[in-house]
C-alpha positions in Angstrom: 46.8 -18.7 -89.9 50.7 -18.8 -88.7 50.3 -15.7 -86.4 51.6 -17.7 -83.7 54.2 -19.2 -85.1 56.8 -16.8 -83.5 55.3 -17.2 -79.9 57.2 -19.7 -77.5 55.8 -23.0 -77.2 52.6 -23.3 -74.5 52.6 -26.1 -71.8 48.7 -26.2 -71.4 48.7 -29.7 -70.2 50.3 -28.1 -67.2 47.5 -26.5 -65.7 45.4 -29.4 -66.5 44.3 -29.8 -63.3 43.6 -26.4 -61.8 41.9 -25.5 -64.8 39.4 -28.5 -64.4 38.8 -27.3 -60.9 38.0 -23.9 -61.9 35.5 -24.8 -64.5 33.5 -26.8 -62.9 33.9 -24.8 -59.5 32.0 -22.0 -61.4 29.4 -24.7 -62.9 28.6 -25.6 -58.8 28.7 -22.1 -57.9 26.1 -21.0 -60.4 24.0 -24.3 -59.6 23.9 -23.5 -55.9 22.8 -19.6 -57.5 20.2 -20.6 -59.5 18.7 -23.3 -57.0 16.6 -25.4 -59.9 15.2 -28.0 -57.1 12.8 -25.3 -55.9 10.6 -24.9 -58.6 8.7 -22.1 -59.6 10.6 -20.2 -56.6 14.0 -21.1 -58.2 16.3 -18.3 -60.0 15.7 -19.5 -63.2 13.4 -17.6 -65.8 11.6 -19.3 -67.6 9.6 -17.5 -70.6 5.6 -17.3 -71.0 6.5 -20.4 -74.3 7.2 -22.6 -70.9 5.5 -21.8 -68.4 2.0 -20.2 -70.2 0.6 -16.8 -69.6 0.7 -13.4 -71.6 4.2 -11.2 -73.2 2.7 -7.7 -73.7 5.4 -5.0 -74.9 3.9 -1.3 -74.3 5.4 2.3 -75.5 3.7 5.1 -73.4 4.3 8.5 -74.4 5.2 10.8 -71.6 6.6 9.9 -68.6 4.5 7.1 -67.1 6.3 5.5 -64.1 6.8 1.6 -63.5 5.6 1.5 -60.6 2.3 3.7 -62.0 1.9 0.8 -64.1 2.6 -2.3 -61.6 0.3 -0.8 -59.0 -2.6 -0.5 -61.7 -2.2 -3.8 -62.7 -2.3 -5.2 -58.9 -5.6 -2.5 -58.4 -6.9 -4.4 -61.1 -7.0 -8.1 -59.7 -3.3 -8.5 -61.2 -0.5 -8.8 -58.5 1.3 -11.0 -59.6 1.8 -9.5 -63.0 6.1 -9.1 -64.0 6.4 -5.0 -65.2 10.3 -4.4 -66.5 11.4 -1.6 -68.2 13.9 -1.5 -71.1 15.0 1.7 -73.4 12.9 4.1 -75.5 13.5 6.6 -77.0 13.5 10.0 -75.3 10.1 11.1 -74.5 8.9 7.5 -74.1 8.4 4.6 -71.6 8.7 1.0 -72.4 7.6 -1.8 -70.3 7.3 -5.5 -70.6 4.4 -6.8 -68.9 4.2 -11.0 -68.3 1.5 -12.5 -66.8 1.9 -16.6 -66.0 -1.6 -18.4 -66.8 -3.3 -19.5 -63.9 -3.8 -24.0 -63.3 -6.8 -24.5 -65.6 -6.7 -21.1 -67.6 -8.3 -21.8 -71.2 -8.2 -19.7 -74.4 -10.9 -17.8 -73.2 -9.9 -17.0 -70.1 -6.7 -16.0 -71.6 -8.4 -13.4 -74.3 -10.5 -11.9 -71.4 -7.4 -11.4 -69.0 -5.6 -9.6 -72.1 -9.0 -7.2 -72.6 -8.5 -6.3 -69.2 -5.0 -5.6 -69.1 -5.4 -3.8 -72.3 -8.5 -1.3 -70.5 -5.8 -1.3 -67.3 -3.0 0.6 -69.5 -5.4 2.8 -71.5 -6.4 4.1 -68.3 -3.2 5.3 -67.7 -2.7 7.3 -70.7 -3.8 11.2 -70.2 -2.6 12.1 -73.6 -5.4 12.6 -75.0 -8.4 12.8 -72.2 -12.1 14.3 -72.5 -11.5 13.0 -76.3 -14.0 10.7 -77.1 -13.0 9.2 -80.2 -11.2 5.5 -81.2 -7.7 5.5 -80.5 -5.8 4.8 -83.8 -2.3 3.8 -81.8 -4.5 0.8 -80.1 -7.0 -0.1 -82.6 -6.7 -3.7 -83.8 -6.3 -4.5 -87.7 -9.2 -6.5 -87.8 -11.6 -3.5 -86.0 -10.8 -1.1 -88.1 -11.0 -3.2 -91.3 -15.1 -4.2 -90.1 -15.4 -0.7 -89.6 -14.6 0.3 -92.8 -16.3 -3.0 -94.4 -19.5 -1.3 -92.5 -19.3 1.9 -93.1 -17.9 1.6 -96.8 -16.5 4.5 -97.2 -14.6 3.9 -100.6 -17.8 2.9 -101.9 -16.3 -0.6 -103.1 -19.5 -2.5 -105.0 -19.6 -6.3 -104.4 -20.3 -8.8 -101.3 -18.3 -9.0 -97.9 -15.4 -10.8 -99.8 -15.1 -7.8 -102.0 -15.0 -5.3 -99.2 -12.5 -7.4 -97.4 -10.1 -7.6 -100.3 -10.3 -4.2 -100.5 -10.0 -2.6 -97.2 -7.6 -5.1 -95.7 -4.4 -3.8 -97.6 -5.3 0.0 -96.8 -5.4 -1.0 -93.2 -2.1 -3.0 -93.4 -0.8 0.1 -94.3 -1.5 2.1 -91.7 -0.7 -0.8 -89.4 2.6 -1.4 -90.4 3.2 2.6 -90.5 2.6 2.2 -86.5 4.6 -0.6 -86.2 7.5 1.0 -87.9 7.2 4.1 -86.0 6.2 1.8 -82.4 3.9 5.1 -81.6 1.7 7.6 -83.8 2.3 10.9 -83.1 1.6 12.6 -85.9 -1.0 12.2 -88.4 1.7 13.2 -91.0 2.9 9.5 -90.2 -0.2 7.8 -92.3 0.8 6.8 -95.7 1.1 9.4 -98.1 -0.7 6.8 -100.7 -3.6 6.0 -98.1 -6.9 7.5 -100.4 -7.4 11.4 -99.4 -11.1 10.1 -98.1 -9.7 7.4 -95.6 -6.9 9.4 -94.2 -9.6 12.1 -93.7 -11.8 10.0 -91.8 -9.0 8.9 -89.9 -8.3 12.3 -88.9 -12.4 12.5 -88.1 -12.9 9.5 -86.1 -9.7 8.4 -84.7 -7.4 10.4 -81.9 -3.4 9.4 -81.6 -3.4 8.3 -77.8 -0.1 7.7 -75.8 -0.1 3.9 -75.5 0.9 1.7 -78.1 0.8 -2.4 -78.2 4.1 -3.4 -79.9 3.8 -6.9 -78.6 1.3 -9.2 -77.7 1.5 -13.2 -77.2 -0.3 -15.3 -75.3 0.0 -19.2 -74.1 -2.1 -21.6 -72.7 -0.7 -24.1 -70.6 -1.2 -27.4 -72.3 0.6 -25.3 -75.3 3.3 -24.2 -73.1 3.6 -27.8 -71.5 4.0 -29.4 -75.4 6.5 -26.8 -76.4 8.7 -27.8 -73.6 8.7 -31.6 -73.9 9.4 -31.0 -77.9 12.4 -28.2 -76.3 13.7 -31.3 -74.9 13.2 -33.7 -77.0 15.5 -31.7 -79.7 18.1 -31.1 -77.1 18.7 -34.6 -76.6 18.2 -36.1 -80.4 21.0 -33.3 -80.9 23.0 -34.4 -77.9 22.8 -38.2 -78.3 24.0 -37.9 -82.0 26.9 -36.1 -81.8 27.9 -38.5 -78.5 27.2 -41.0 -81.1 29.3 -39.7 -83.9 32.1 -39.0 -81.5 32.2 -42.6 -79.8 32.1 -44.2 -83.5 34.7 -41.6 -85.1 37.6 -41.8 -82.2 38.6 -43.8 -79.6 37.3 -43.9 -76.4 39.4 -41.4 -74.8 38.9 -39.4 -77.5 34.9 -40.2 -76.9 34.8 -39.5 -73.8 36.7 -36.4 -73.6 34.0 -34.9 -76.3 31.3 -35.8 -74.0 32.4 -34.5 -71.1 33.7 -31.0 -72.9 30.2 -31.1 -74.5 28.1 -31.3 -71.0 31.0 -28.5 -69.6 30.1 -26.3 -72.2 26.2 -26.7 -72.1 25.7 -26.6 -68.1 28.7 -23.4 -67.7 26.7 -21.5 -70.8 23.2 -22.4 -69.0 24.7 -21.4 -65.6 25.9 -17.9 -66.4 22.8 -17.7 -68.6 20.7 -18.2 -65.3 23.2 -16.2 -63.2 22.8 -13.2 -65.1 19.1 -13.4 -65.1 18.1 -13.9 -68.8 15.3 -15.7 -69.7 14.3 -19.3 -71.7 13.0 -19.2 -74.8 12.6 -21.5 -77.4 14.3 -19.0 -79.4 17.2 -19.3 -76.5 17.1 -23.1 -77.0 17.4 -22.7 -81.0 20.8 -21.2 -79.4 22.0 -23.4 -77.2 21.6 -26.1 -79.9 24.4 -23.8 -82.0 26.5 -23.6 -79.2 26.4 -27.5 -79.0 27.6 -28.0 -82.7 30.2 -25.0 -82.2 31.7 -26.6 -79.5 32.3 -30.5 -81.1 33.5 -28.7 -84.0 36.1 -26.7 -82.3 36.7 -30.0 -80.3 36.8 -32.1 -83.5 39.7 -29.8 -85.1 42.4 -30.3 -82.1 41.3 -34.5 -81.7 41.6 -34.8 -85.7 45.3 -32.9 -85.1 46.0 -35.4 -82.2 45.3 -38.6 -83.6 47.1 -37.6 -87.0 50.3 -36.4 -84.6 50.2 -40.2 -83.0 50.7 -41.9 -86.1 53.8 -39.8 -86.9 57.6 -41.1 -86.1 58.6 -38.4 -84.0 55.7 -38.8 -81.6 55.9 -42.3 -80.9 58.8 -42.4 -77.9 57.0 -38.8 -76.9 54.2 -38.9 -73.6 50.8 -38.4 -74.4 51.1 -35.2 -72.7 53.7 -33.7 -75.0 51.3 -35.2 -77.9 48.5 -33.6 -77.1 50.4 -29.7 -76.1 52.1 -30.1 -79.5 48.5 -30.8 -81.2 46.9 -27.7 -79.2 50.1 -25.1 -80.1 49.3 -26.5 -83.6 46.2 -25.6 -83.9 46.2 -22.7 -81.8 46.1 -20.1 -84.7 43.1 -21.7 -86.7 41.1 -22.0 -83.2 41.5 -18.3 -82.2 41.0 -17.2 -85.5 37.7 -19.1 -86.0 36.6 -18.3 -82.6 37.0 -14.4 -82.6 35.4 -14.2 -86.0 32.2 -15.6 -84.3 32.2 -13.9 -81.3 32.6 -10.6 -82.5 28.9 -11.4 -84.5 28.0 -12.8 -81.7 28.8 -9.9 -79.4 27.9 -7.2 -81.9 24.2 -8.7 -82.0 24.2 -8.8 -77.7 25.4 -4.9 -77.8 23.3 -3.4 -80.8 20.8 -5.8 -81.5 18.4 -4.6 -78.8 15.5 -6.7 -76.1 14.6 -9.4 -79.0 18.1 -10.5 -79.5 20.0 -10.2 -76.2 18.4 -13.2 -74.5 19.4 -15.2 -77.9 22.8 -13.4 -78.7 24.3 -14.3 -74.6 24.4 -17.9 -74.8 26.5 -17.3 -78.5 28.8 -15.1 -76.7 29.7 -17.6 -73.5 29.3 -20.7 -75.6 32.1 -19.6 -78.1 34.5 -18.9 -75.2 34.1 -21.3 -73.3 33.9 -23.5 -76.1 36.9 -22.7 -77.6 38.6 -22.7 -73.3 37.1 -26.9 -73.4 38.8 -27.5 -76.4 42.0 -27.0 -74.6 41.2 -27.4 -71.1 38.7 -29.6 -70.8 38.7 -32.5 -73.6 41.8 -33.0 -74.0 42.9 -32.9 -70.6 40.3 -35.7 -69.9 42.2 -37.3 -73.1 45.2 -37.5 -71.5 43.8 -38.7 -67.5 42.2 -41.5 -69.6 45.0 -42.4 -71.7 47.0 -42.4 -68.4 44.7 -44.6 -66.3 42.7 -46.7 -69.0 45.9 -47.7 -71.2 44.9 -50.2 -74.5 47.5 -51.3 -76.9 45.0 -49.8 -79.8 44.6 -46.5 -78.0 47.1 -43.8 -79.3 50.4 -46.3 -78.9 52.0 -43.7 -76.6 54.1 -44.0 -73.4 51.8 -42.8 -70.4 53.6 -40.2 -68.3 
């Protein structure tokens, strides 16, 4: 933790200024980016938990082209359907397809609007054409666990309770040997303790197409519209208590350097979030709630070190200036330490951790910079302009210079 002990002593509270101009420079320029006052025709993407409508994730086998699948979907009365592409694996082709709910869409609607997007894709796979049997790749659970119930092939004795409890944890298996594998290629893949009979009529009655359903959600609006004002309502019981805790722990300078460190940190991690083009989740929320208790922390550690600095001897003829760059230097090794030990998690899960944890892993990774940069150059420079211009006997008992 004394790494830095040997390095020459920083004067942060020189640049106090320019770096206040820079930050929030980059917080206008990503506001004027995104453009949030236009609505729906803004930059800023929100996710079907928001706004409503249906997250499909598809693996094809072969090459099938985006814009193949995008001009299918508009063919089929769905322009306005979002196709992106993302990694596979060789000989593969993966696509997100989003589709926002339409004013008025029901539950019904919804589940007739995935059918057809589902008979959509199938079209497009030639894998296995002039075959006339059941694809196993995009059979739901609960089809092929009625067909079995019907057709019995285990001979299980007993009523439809009976069947179910045994049929449904043979299917399971099959279904989580597809979801493991994303795509059946093979009927090798099955279990290898699936009963000889059932894996035989799977063979019979069931062909391995190219298309495979890894992910499926759908949202009605008047869920979408609750999710959000419950998003909110968490951000700000999590942003009004810590504003609270601050104001009663410290002083007001102290108070309102947290605060405005805290809404630097939140609007620059929401603005590169939006620049870059990610999208909002309430997963991504769950995130920006870390960031927001990261960031006081880190904060927390340098005003704890200043206010303990102001009560000593040799800091009461210094200028709060010199306080405060002393307090930093202090606790420069613990804050760098700290703050690389999360951001290399944070980055590692942005890099390797694939689709379902970029979007989450981002704001981590600009929250703890720039968390750790407010620390420095944003709350405690705030510290010192309202030490300067506010002065109160009770404050930190320092000569203002």
């Amino acid at each position: 933790m004394r790494i830095f002990d040997n390095l020459p002593h920083i004067d942060f509270m020189k640049y106090k200024a320019r770096a206040l101009s820079i930050s929030w420079g980059i917080i206008l320029i990503c506001l004027v980016a995104a453009q949030p006052w236009k609505g729906s025709e803004s930059h800023v993407k929100l996710g079907m938990q928001f706004t409503g409508g249906i997250d499909m994730q598809v693996r094809f086998k072969g090459d099938v082209q985006q814009d193949t699948v995008r001009a299918a979907l508009g063919k089929g009365g769905l322009a306005d359907a979002a196709v992106v592409s993302y990694g596979a694996p060789t000989g593969f082709r993966d696509y997100s397809i989003k589709v926002k709910a339409r004013k008025g869409q029901d539950e019904k609607d919804s589940t007739a609007q995935i059918n057809k997007i589902r008979n959509i894709l199938r079209a497009l796979d030639h894998t296995t054409s002039g075959d006339p049997r059941l694809d196993l790749n995009t059979e739901s659970a609960l089809a092929l666990t009625d067909q079995w119930m019907k057709s019995n092939p285990l001979n299980i004795q007993g009523d439809e309770t009976a069947l179910r409890i045994a049929y449904e944890p043979l299917v399971k298996k099959i279904v989580d040997a597809r979801d493991k594998s994303a795509l059946l290629t093979s009927y090798s893949q099955l279990p290898s303790d699936l009963p000889k009979v059932l894996a035989d009529l799977v063979q019979k009655n069931y062909r391995l197409g190219g298309l495979a359903f890894q992910k499926q959600e759908s949202f009605s609006p008047s869920i979408s519209g609750e999710w959000t004002r419950k998003t909110l309502t968490a951000v700000a019981w999590a942003l009004g208590a810590i504003m609270i805790y601050v104001m009663l722990r410290f002083t007001w300078s102290f108070a309102v350097g947290g605060i405005v460190s805290l809404i630097h940190d939140i609007l620059m991690a929401v603005g590169l979030f939006t620049l870059f083009g990610f999208e909002y989740s309430v997963p991504v929320v769950a995130s920006f709630l870390i960031l927001i208790g990261y960031s006081m922390a880190d904060t927390i550690v340098v005003f704890d070190r200043i206010r303990e600095n102001s009560h000593k001897p040799e800091y009461r003829r210094t200028t709060i200036s010199q306080l405060v760059n002393d307090s930093i230097n202090q606790t420069l090794s613990r804050t760098i330490l700290t703050s690389l030990s999360v951001l290399f998690v944070a980055i590692c899960l942005f890099v390797w951790g694939g689709p379902a944890l970029r979007d989450l892993s981002f704001p981590l990774v600009i929250g703890v910079i720039t968390g750790t940069y407010s620390s420095i150059y944003i709350a405690s420079p705030v510290v010192v302009y309202w030490e300067k211009w506010f002065p109160r006997q009770d404050s930190l008992k320092q000569k203002h210079a």
